[in-house]
N, C-alpha and C positions, 0 to 999 in steps of 0.2 A: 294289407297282409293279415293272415288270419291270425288270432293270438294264441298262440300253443298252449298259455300257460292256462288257460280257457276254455282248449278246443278238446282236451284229453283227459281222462279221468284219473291218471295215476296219482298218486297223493306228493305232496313236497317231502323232499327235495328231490324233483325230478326234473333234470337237467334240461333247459329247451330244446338243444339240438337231439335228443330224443323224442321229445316230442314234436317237433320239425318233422323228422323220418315217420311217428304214427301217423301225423296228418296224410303226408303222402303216402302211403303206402295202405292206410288204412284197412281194412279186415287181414291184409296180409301181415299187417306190421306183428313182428316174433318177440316178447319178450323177454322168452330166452336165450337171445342173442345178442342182448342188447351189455357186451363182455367185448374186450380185446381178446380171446380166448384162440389161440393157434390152434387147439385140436379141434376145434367146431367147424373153424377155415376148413383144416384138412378134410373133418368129416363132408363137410357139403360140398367137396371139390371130387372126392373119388364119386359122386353121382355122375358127374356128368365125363358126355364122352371121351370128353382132351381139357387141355387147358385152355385156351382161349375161349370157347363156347361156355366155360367156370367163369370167363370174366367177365364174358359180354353178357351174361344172363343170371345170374345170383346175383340179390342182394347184401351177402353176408359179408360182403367188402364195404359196404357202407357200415352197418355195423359196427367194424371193427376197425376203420378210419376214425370213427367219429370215437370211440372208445381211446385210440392212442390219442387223438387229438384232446382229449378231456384229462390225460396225465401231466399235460405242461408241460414237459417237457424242451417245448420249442419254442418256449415263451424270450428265450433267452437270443435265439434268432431272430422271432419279430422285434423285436426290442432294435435289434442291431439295423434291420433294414429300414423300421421308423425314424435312425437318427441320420440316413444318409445323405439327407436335402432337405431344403426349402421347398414348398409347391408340394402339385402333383406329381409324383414319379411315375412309369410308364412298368410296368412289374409284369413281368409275362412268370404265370405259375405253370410250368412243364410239368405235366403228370401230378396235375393236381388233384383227381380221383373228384370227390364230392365238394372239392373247393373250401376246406374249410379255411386254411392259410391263408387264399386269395382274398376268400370275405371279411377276412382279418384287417387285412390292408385296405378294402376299399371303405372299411367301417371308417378310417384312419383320413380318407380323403383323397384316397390316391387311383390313377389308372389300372385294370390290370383286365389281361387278354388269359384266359384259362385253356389249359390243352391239354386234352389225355387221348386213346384209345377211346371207342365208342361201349359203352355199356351202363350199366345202371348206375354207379354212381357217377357216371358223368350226365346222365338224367334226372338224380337228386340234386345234381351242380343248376343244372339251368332250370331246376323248376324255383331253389331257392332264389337265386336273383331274381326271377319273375316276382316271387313273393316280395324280395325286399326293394323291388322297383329299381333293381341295378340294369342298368343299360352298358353293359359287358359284352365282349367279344368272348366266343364261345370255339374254341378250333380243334375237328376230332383229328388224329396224327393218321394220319390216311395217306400215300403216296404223298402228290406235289403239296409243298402245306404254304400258306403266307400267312404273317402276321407280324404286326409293326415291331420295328427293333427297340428293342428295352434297352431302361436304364439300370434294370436289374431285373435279372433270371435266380427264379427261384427255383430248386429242384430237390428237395427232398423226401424221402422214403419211394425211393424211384428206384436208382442205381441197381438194387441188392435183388430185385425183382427180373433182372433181365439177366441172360447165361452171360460169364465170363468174356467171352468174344465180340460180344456187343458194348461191352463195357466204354472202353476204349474210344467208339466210336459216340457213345452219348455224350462224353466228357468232351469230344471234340466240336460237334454239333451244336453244345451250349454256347460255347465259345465264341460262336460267328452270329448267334442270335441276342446278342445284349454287351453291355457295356461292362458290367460286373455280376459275377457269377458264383451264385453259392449253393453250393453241392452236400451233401451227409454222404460218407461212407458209413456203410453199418458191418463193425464186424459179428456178421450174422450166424450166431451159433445154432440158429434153429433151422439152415441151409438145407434144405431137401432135395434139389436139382429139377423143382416144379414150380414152386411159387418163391419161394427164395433161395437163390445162389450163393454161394461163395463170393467176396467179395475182399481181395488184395489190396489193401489201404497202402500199404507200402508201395506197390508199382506204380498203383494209378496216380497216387500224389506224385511220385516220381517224374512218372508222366507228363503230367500237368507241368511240373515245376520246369520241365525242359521245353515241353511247346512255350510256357509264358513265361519264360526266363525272370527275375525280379518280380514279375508280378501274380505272383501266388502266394498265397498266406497259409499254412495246413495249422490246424489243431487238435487236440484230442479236445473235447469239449462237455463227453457226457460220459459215466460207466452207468451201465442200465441194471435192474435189478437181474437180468434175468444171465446178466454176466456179457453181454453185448456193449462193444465201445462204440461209438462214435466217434468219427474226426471231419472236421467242417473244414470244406477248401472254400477259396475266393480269389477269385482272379479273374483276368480279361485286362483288358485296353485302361480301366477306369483303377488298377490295382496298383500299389507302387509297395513295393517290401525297401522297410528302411532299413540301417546297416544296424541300428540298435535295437533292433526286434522284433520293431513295430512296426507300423503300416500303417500309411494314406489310402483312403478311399474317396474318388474322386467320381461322382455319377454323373455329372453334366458338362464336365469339363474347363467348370469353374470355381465354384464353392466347393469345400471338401471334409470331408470329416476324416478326422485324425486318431487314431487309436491311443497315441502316447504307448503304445506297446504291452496295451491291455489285453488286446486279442490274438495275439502273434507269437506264434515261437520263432527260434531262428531259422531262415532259409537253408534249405538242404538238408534237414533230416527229415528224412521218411518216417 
């Protein structure tokens, strides 16, 4: 792998995975996008025709993945999936964009099969494992899709990106794809009805809570600066809600890890 911190001339502290993106992208790489900055999104999305041709062809979504990913925010989620088992875990990251979560996990020792939509940061996703010698399943969400059942589905900053009506149907789809499943709602105040939607934390936990009767977990977990909540679901076949708050999470269907009722509120409030 080439060494970024070597390969690029910006001066320290300049974060690798920015320079990761210059290598690849090189003459094209922007440094003034190198921001989580929602109006830059906006600006270089009304170029193009529609939305989808914005997604499969701009790189300003890698950018700006790699920017939220650099606030830690979700440090607090991997943490939670590193405690889940023994061994390797089988980790399928849905709509992992540039993979940064996945590469987390595989740093970690673990399996994981990445799937998004086809476009450029799913092209910064497989060029980085190439670089880091990860021999990774790569799956674009295209009509018929396969890929091995997990022991944990990861899916965050997915949800709030798709309109209202599909909502529903992602939550249920996760569900049949892995053992234990953990979702972010984002209650998204920056919703445009383009790139982010609306998103009903209250129904869809609801939701959830009735397809997976006992085994759903909701949270409020994060308030973001920008005045956006969070609440983290978990549930599937591997999830068990205890009567005292807490929750077992069980990934293999035999060793388990136990929350003591650190992660949990009670069952049935939205």
């Amino acid at each position: 792998m080439s060494d970024p911190c070597r390969s690029f001339a910006f001066p320290p502290p300049f974060h690798p995975l920015w320079a990761e993106l210059a290598i690849f992208l090189g003459d094209q790489f922007r440094p003034d996008w190198c921001t989580d900055s929602d109006e830059k999104v906006f600006e270089e999305a009304a170029r193009y025709p529609d939305i989808a041709t914005f997604y499969k062809n701009s790189d300003i979504l890698i950018y700006q993945g790699i920017g939220y990913f650099l606030q830690g925010w979700k440090r607090k989620y991997h943490a939670l999936v590193l405690q889940l088992g023994l061994g390797a875990l089988q980790i399928l990251d849905f709509g992992c964009g540039a993979g940064h979560d996945g590469m987390t996990f595989l740093h970690y020792g673990h399996r994981v099969t990445f799937a998004d939509l086809d476009g450029r940061s799913l092209d910064f996703c497989r060029w980085r494992l190439q670089q880091w010698g990860y021999d990774a399943t790569v799956v674009v969400l295209c009509g018929e899709i396969q890929m091995p059942y997990a022991h944990v589905v990861w899916c965050t900053d997915v949800i709030e990106h798709l309109p209202p009506a599909e909502q529903l149907g992602l939550l249920t789809t996760l569900g049949q794809l892995g053992r234990v499943i953990l979702v972010n709602l984002i209650d998204d105040k920056r919703a445009d009805g383009q790139i982010h939607y609306p998103v009903d934390r209250a129904a869809l936990t609801a939701h959830v809570m009735q397809a997976w009767p006992g085994a759903t977990i909701a949270q409020d977990v994060y308030a973001m600066d920008d005045g956006n909540a969070v609440r983290l679901l978990i549930y599937g076949a591997g999830v068990q809600q205890d009567a005292d708050g807490g929750c077992t999470i069980d990934v293999h269907g035999t060793g388990q890890f136990t929350s003591g009722g650190v992660l949990a509120e009670p069952a049935g409030v939205p």
